[in-house]
C-alpha positions in Angstrom: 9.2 49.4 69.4 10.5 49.3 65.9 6.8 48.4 64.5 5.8 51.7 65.0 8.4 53.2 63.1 7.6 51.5 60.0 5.4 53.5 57.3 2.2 51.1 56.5 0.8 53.7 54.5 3.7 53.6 51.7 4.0 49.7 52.6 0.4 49.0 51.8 0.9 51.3 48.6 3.7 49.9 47.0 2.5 46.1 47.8 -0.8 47.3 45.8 1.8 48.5 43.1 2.8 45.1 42.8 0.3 43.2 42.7 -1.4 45.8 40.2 1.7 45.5 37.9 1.6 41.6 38.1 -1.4 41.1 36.5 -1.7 44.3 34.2 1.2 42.7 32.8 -0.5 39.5 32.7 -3.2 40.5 31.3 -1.0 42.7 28.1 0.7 39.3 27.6 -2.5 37.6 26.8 -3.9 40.3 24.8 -0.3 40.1 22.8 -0.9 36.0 22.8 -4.0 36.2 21.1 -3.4 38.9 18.8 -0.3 36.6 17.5 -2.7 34.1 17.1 -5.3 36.3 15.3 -2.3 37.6 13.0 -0.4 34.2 11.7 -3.3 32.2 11.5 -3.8 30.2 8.2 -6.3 31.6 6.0 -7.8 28.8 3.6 -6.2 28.7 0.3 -8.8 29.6 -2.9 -9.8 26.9 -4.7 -8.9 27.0 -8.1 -10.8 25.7 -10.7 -8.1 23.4 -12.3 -7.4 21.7 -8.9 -11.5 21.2 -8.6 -11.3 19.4 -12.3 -8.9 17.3 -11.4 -10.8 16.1 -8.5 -13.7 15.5 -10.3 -12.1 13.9 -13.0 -12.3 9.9 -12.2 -9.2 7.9 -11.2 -7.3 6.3 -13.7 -7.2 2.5 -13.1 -4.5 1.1 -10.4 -2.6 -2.0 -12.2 -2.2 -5.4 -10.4 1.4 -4.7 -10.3 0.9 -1.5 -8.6 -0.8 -2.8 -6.3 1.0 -5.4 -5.4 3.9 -3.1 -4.7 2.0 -0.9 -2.8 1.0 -4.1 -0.8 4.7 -4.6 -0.6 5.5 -1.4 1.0 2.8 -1.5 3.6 4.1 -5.0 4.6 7.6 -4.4 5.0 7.2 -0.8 6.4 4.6 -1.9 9.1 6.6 -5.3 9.8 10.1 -4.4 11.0 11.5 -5.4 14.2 14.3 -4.6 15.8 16.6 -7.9 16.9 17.5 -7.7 20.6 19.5 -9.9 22.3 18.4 -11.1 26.1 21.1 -10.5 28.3 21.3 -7.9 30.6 24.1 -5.7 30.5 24.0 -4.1 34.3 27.1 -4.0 36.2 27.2 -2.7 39.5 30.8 -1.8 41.0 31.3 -1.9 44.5 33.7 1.2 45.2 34.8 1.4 49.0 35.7 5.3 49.3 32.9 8.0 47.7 33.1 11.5 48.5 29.6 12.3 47.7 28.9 9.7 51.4 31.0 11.5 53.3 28.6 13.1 56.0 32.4 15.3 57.5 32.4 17.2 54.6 28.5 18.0 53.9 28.6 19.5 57.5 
C-alpha cells in the first residue's frame, strides 16, 4: 500500500514545474539566438563615390602576355595530380592471445 502514501498533488506540480521550465528556457534561448543575429549582422557598407568612378571608368587593356600567364596559372592550378602508387599497404597480423576476446573477464 505504499501508492497511497505518495503525494500526487505535489508530484503532478513539480512535473508541471519542469516541463514549464524546459521550454520557458527554450524559448529565452531563441529569443537570445535571434537577437544575436539581429545585433552582428552586416550592415551594407556606403558606397562611395570614388569606388563608383572607378567602376565606371573602362578597363585598361589586358596584354597578350598577361594573358597568357593568366592562362598559365589556370592550367597548372586546375591540373595537378597527385602520383599514387598501386600497391596496397594492408597487413593483417594474426595475434593468438587478445584480452579484449576474453568472454571470463567481461562477465
Amino acid at each position: 500500500m505504499t501508492m497511497l502514501a505518495i503525494n500526487w498533488g505535489n508530484t503532478w506540480l513539480i512535473t508541471g514545474v519542469g516541463f514549464a521550465m524546459v521550454f520557458v528556457v527554450l524559448v529565452l534561448l531563441i529569443f537570445i539566438v535571434k537577437s544575436f543575429g539581429v545585433i552582428f549582422a552586416q550592415k551594407p557598407a556606403k558606397a562611395q563615390p570614388a569606388a563608383a568612378a572607378a567602376a565606371t571608368a573602362p578597363a585598361a587593356e589586358v596584354g597578350e602576355e598577361d594573358m597568357v600567364a593568366i592562362a598559365y596559372a589556370l592550367h597548372t592550378f586546375y591540373n595537378m595530380h597527385d602520383e599514387e602508387s598501386d600497391v596496397l599497404t594492408i597487413r593483417h597480423d594474426d595475434v593468438p592471445y587478445s584480452p579484449w576476446n576474453q568472454k571470463s573477464i567481461t562477465f
